[in-house]
C-alpha positions in Angstrom: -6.9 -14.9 9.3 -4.7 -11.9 8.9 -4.7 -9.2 11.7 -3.2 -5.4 10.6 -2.1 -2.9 13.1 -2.0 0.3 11.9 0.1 3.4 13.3 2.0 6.9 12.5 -1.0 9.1 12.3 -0.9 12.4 14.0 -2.3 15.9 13.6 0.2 18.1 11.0 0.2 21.8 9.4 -0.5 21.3 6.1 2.7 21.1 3.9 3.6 18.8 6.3 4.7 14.4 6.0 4.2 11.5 8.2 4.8 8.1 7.5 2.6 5.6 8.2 3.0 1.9 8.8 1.0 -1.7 9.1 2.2 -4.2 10.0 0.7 -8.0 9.2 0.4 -11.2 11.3 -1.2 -14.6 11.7 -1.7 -15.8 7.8 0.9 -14.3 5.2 0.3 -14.9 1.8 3.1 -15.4 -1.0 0.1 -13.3 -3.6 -2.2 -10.4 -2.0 -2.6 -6.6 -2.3 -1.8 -5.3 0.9 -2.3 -1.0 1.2 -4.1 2.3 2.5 -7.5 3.2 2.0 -8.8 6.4 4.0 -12.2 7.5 5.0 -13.1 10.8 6.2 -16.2 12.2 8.3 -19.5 11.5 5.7 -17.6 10.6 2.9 -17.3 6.8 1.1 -14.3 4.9 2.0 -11.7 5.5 -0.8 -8.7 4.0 -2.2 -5.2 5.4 -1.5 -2.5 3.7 -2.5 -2.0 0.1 -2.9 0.6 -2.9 -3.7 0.3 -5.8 -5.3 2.8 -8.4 -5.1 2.8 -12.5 -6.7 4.4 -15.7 -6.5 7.9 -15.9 -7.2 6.7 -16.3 -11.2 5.1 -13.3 -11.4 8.3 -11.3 -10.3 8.1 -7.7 -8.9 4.7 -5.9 -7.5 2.3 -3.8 -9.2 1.3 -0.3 -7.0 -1.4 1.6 -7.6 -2.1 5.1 -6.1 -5.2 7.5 -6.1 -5.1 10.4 -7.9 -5.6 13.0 -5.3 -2.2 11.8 -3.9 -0.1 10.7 -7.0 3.0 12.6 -6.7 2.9 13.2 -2.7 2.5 9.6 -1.2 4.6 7.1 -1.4 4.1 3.2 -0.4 6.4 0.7 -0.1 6.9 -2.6 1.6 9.3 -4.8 4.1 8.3 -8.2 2.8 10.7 -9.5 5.9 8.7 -7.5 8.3 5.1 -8.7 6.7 4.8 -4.7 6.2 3.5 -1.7 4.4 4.2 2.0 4.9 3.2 5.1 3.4 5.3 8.3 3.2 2.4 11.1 2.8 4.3 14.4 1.7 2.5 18.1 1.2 -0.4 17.1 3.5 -3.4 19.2 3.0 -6.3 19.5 4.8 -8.4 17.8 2.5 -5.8 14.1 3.6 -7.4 14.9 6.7 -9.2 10.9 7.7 -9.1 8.0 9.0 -6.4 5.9 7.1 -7.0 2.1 7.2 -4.8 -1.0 6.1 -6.2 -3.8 4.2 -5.1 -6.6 2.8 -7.2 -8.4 -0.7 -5.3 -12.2 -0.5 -6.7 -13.5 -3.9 -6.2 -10.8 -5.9 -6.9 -11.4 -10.1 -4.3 -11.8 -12.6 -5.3 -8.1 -14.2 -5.1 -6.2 -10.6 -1.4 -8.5 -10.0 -0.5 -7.6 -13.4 -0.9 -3.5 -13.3 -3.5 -3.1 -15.6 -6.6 -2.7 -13.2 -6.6 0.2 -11.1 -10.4 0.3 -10.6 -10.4 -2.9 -8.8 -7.3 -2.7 -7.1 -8.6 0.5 -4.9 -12.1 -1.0 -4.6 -12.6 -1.4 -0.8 -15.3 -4.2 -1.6 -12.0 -6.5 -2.7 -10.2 -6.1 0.5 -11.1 -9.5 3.2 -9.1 -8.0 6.4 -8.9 -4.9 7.7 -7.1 -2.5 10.3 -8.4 -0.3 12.9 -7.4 2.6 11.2 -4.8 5.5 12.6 -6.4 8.9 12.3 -4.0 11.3 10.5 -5.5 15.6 10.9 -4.2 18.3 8.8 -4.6 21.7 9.8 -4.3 25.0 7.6 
């Protein structure tokens, strides 16, 4: 079991950032994609920005990102804090959801390799999720 607490949401002008963070406990696995999906009022659960790290043979991780937010959000992780944040810069009203953290810990070779963004910000791959922190962007 993993648990993920999510927090750093808040209610922003648009142009504005905030930086968001979840943090892991209980299981921690060596090979998982760990990242943000957001959902906002009557629309599907999408995607956001994900990262995908292996075993010690597979060397560095793979990140993934939306395009609606290529270019203005940022993730990155504190492997010694069992972490994941995202810096969301140029907020618009249209980031305005629920952002969620997740955690896939059997990701496939293709998704842990970079070469499967489809399945990498497809919520159905994703076993553990987070609460959610609600982030609001006004004009």
């Amino acid at each position: 079991q993993v648990q993920l607490a999510e927090s750093g949401g808040d209610s922003v002008q648009a142009g504005g950032s905030l930086r968001l963070s979840c943090a892991a406990s209980g299981n921690t696995y060596r090979t998982k994609c760990m990242g943000w999906f957001r959902q906002a009022p009557a629309k599907e659960r999408e995607g956001v920005a994900i990262i995908c790290t292996g075993g010690d043979s597979l060397g560095g991780g793979s990140i993934y990102y939306a395009d609606s937010v290529k270019g203005r959000f940022t993730i990155s992780q504190d492997n010694a804090k069992n972490s994941v944040y995202l810096q969301t810069n140029t907020l618009s009203p249209e980031d305005t959801a629920m952002y969620y953290c997740a955690v896939d810990p059997n990701p496939s070779t293709t998704v842990l390799a970079g070469n499967d963004p489809g399945r990498a910000l497809a919520r159905d791959e994703y076993a553990y999720w987070g609460q959610g922190t609600q982030v609001t962007v006004s004009p």
